[in-house]
N, C-alpha and C positions, 0 to 999 in steps of 0.2 A: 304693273304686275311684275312678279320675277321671272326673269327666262329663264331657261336649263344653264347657263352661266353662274345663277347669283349675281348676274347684274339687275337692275330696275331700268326698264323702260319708263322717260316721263314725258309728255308734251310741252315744250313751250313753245306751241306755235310749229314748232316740226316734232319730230323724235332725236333724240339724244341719250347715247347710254349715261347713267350715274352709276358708279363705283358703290360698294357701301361703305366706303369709307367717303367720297364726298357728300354722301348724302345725310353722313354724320356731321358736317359742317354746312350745313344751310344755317341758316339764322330760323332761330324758333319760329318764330313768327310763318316766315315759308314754308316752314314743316307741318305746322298747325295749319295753313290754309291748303296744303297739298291733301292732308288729311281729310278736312271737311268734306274738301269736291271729290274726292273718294280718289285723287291721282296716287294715293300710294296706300297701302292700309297699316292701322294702328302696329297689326302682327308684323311685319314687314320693318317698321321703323325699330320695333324693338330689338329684332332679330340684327337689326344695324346697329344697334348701340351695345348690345350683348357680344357681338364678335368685337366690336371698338375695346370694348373692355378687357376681354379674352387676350386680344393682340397686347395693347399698352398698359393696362395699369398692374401687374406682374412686376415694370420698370420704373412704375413713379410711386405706388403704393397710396393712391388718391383716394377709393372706394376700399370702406375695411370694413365693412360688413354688407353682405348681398342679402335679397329672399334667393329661394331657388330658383333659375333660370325657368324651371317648368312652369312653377308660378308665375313668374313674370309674361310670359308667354298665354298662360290663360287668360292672364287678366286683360293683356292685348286683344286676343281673339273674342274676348267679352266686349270691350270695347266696339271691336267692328260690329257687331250684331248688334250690340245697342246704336249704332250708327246707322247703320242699314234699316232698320226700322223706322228712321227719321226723329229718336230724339235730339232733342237739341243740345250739343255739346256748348261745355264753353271754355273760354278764348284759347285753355292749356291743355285741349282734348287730344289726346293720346302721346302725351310727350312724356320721355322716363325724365324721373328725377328722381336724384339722391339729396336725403336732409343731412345739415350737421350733426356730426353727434353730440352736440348738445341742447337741442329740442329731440324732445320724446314721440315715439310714434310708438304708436298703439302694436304689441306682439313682434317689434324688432326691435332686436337689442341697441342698446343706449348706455353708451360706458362715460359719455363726458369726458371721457382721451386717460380716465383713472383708473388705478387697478380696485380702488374702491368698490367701482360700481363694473367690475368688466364681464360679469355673468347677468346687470340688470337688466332686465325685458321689460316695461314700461307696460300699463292696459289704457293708456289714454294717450292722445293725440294732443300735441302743442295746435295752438290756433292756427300758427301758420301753417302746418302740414295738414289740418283741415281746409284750410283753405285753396291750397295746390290741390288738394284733392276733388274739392267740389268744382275747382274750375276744369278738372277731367284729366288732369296728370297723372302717372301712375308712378307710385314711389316705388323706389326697387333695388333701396339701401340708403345706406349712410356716408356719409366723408370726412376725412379725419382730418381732427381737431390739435392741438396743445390742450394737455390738462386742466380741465374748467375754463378752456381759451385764454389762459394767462400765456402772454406774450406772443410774439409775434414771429416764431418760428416753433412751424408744424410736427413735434415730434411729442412723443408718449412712450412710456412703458408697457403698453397695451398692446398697442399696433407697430411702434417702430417709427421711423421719420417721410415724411413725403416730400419727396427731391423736384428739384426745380426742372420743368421738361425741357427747359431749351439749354440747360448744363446741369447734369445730374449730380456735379457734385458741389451745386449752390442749393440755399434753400428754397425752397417757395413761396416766404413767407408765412402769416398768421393773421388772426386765427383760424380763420375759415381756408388755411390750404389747398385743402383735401378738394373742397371745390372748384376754386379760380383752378389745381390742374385740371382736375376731371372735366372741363370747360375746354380748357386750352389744346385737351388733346381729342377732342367731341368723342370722349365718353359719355359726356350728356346736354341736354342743350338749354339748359336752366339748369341754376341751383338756388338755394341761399344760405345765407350767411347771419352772423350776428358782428357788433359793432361795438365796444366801449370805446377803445382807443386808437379803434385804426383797422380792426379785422375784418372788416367786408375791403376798405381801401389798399392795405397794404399788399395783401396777395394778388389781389387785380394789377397792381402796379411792376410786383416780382414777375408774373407769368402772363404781361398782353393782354389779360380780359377786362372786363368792364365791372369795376364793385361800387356800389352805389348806400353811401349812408342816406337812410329820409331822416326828417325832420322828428325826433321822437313823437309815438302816438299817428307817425302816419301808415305804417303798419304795425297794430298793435299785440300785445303780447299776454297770454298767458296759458299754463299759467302760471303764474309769477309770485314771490316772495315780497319783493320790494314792487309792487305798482305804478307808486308814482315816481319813482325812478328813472331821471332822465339823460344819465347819461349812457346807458346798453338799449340798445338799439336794435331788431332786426329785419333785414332788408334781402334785396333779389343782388345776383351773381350773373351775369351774361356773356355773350361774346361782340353784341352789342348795344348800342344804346336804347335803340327802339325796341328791343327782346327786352332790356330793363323795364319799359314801358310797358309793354306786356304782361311781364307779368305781376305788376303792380295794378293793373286794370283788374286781378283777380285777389292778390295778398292785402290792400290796402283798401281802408274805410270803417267806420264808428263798430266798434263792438264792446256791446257795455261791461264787458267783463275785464274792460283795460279801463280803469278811469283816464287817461290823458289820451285817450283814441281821441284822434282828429275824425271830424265827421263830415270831410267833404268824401264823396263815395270814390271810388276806384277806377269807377269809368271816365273822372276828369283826365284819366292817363293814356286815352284812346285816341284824346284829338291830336292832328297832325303835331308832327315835332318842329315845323319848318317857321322859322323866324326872319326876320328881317332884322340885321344885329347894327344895323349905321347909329354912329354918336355913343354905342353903348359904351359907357365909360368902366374899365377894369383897372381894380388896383393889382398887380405885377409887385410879386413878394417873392425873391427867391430864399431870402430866409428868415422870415418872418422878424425881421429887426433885429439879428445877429443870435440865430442858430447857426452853428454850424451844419453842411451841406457840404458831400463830398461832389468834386468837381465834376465828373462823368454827370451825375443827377443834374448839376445846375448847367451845362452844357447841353445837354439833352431837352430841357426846357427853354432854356432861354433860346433857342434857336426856332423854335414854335411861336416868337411872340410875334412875327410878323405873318403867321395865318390868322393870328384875331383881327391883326390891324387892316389884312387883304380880307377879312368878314365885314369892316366895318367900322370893329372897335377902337376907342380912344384906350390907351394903355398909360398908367402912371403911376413908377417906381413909390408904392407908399403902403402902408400897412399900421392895422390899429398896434394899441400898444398891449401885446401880452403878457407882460412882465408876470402880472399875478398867476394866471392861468396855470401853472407847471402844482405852484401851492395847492389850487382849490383841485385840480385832476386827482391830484395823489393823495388827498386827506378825503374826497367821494371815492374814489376808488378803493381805499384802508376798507372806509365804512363799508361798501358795501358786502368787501369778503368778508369781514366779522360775519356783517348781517348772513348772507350765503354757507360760510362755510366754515362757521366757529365751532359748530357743535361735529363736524369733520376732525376737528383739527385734537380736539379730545380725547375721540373715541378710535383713531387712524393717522395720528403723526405719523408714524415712522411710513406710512405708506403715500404719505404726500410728496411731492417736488417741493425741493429748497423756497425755490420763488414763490411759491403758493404761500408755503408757511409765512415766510415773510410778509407776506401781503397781509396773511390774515392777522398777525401778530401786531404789524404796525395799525390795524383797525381796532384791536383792543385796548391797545391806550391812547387810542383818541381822545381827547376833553371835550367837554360841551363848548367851551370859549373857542377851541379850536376849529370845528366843525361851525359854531357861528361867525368865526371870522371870516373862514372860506366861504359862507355861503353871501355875506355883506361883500363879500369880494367877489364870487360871479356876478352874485347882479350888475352892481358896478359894471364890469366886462360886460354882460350885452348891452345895457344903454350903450358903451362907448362903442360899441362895434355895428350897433341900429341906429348911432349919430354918424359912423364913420360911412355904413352901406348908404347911405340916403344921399351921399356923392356919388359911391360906388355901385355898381346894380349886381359885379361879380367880385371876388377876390381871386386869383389864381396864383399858385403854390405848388411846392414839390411833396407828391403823396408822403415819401418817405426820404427819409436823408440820408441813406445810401443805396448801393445798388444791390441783386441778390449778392448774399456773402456767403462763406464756407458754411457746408451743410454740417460740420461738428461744433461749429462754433453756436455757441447756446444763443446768445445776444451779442451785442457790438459795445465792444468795452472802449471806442475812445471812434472818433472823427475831426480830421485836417490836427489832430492831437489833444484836441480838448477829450477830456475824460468825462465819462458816462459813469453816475455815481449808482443808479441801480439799473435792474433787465428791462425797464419800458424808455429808459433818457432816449434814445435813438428816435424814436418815435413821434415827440413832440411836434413835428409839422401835421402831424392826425392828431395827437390828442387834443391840444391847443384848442381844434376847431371844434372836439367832441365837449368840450365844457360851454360853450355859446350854445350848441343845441342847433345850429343852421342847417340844412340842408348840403353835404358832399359827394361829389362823384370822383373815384379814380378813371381816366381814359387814358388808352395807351398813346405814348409822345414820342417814340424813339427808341436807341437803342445803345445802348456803354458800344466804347470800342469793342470791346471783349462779344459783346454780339448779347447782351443779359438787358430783358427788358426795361424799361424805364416809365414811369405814371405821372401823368399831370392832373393836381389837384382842382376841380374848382369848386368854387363854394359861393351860396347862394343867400339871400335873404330871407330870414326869418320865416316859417313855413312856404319860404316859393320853389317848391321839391321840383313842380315842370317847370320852370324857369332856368332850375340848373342843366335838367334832361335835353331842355333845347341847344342851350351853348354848347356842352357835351358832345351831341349830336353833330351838329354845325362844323365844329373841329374832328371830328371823325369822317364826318365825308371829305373835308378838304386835306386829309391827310391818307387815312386808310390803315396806318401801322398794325392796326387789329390784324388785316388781314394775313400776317407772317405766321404760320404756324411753326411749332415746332416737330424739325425732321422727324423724330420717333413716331408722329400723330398719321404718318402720312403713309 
């Protein structure tokens, strides 16, 4: 309960004060069972994450649109009384969460990061935020996005830029931002994210948190334009692996309004994370067979390869061959802005970003020969990558190929001097993986001299999404790096 302080008294086993600002940094999971047994109540938590917000996101700009604070607070205090009556909550019962803005929630605003759409209000709910909702979370805004999530640093004409919390004047990555900060600085303790090239991975890897792509279809989407569309993806945001777990135990499982929904249910993400990793053989790719990779990134990884091999693991310097992979990303990628955002690009040029237009323009002269050469050439690429994992049970990789960079710099025009010919080149150690369709996780690995977080990739076989959760896992307990927050959070 709260004393005359605004602290919370809690038991574990004695008494101990919580801060509300520690108690904005538990791990979901603890928040949610402190909830249940009634040691804190819904109202209470909220009240902790409304002042977290209050305090910090003024200076990172991660939450760009709220409900009212009053509402947020009713719905809390509904919460408890439906609790106290003994219904039965589930697993995300009374955790705030904010969606990206680019899934729709039903009566808040939903701008997709464009001045397009920067007054629309949405009357329908994306699946996922149905879903965070039936498992008892309470939405209580949005976090910003890049325009239509193109590219991989978080800034808009809408909202403004969202800065990276542990050096405000680097970015935080993309696309999903606005989340991996509102995470990092426990303005909230879930979020999610969405995924084509890198945007649930990359921000997790800028700001210390945990971004987890699934396997397309293992939480599935709509509603949606393109259905069977597999390489956008969307997935959970945490602080760590087992809150990833979490809350896939409520986002994940068959809904037949996604044709490519996977139909194993959500609760296979309940069972323990604890592995036994001896003999497990990883193939160890710092640049995926001559990406460039700046040096702090590959220093910062390579220096972790001996916590797989004190796990266990056998490690060895090798990786499939991607040659194609950059082709087939950017000629699905064209396609699918055409398909998404052609009839945008007609009736609202001038009010698009450069990089948008581009994108969708290189979709309208696509050819058929083209589009089926790329697709003769993924396939290819997974056989060779489901012949290659069948020695390998992991790949591990550098989430991104540099570190956070200047927050005016739009994209990264060149690394170790090799030129970057458009805004996604930097990327390719995410996209590469997003065209095989595998299951990836970013965890945090370290830190640049300069003190700016660093993510190590790993990637998994072919729908084996808790396979990746456990290795993930596994290297977060014998490390911890999650736990460094940054000073403004604190």
């Amino acid at each position: 309960m709260t004393n005359p302080r605004g602290w919370f008294i809690v038991s574990y086993g004695e008494e101990r004060d919580m801060s509300l600002s520690e108690m904005c940094f538990l791990t979901a999971r603890e928040m949610a069972r402190m909830i249940r047994k009634k040691e804190i109540s819904v109202r209470e938590c909220m009240e902790a994450h409304l002042q977290q917000i209050e305090k910090v996101n003024p200076r990172v700009n991660a939450i760009v649109t709220m409900i009212p604070p009053e509402q947020a607070l009713d719905a809390a205090t509904k919460a408890d009384t439906l609790l106290a009556r003994g219904e039965a909550p589930g697993p995300l019962y009374g955790l705030p969460v904010a969606h990206k803005d680019l899934v729709l929630t039903k009566g808040i605003r939903t701008t997709f990061g464009s001045r397009v759409f920067k007054d629309f209000v949405p009357g329908e709910d994306d699946l996922i935020v149905e879903r965070f909702r039936n498992a008892g979370a309470i939405t209580i805004g949005k976090t910003n996005t890049p325009e239509f999530g193109a590219g991989s640093q978080t800034f808009n004409e809408v909202f403004g830029e969202t800065v990276n919390p542990y050096d405000r004047s680097k970015t935080c990555g993309g696309s999903s931002g606005g989340a991996a900060v509102a995470l990092a600085c426990g303005m909230l303790p879930i979020a999610d994210g969405s995924d084509l090239g890198g945007s649930l991975r990359n921000p997790a890897s800028f700001c210390n948190v945990v971004g987890f792509r699934p396997s397309p279809g293992r939480v599935p989407s709509w509603p949606r334009q393109a259905a069977w569309f597999h390489l956008a993806v969307q997935g959970p945001m945490a602080r760590t692996v087992d809150d990833i777990a979490l809350i896939l135990t409520a986002i994940a499982g068959l809904d037949r309004r996604s044709p490519i929904s996977i139909a194993e249910p959500g609760s296979i993400f309940a069972e323990p994370l604890n592995r036994d990793f001896k003999d497990v053989r990883i193939a160890w790719s710092m640049d995926l067979d001559g990406l460039p990779v700046d040096p702090e990134v590959t220093a910062a990884i390579d220096a972790q390869r001996h916590t797989f091999e004190g796990l266990g693991c056998i490690t060895d310097e090798a990786s499939p061959d991607f040659s194609d992979a950059d082709e087939i990303f950017h000629v699905w990628r064209a396609w699918h802005y055409e398909l998404m955002f052609g009839e945008l690009l007609k009736k609202h040029r001038e009010k698009l970003k450069d990089t948008v237009v581009w994108n969708i323009e290189k979709g309208t002269k696509l050819t058929g020969p083209e589009i089926g050469t790329a697709e003769r050439k993924r396939t290819a690429l997974y056989h060779q990558v489901r012949e290659f994992m069948e020695t390998y049970e992991y790949m591990i990789m550098p989430v991104s190929q540099v570190p956070p960079f200047d927050l005016k710099q739009r994209y990264i025009e060149e690394i170790n001097g090799v030129k970057m010919h458009t805004y996604i080149d930097w990327m390719k150690s995410c996209y590469y993986i997003s065209t095989i369709g595998n299951p990836s996780i970013s965890v945090p690995c370290g830190f640049t001299s300069g003190g700016l977080p660093v993510g190590l990739q790993i990637v998994g076989r072919h729908h084996d999404d808790l396979g990746v959760l456990k290795l993930a896992h596994a290297f977060e307990n014998a490390t911890g790096f999650g736990k460094k927050k940054p000073p403004l959070a604190e």
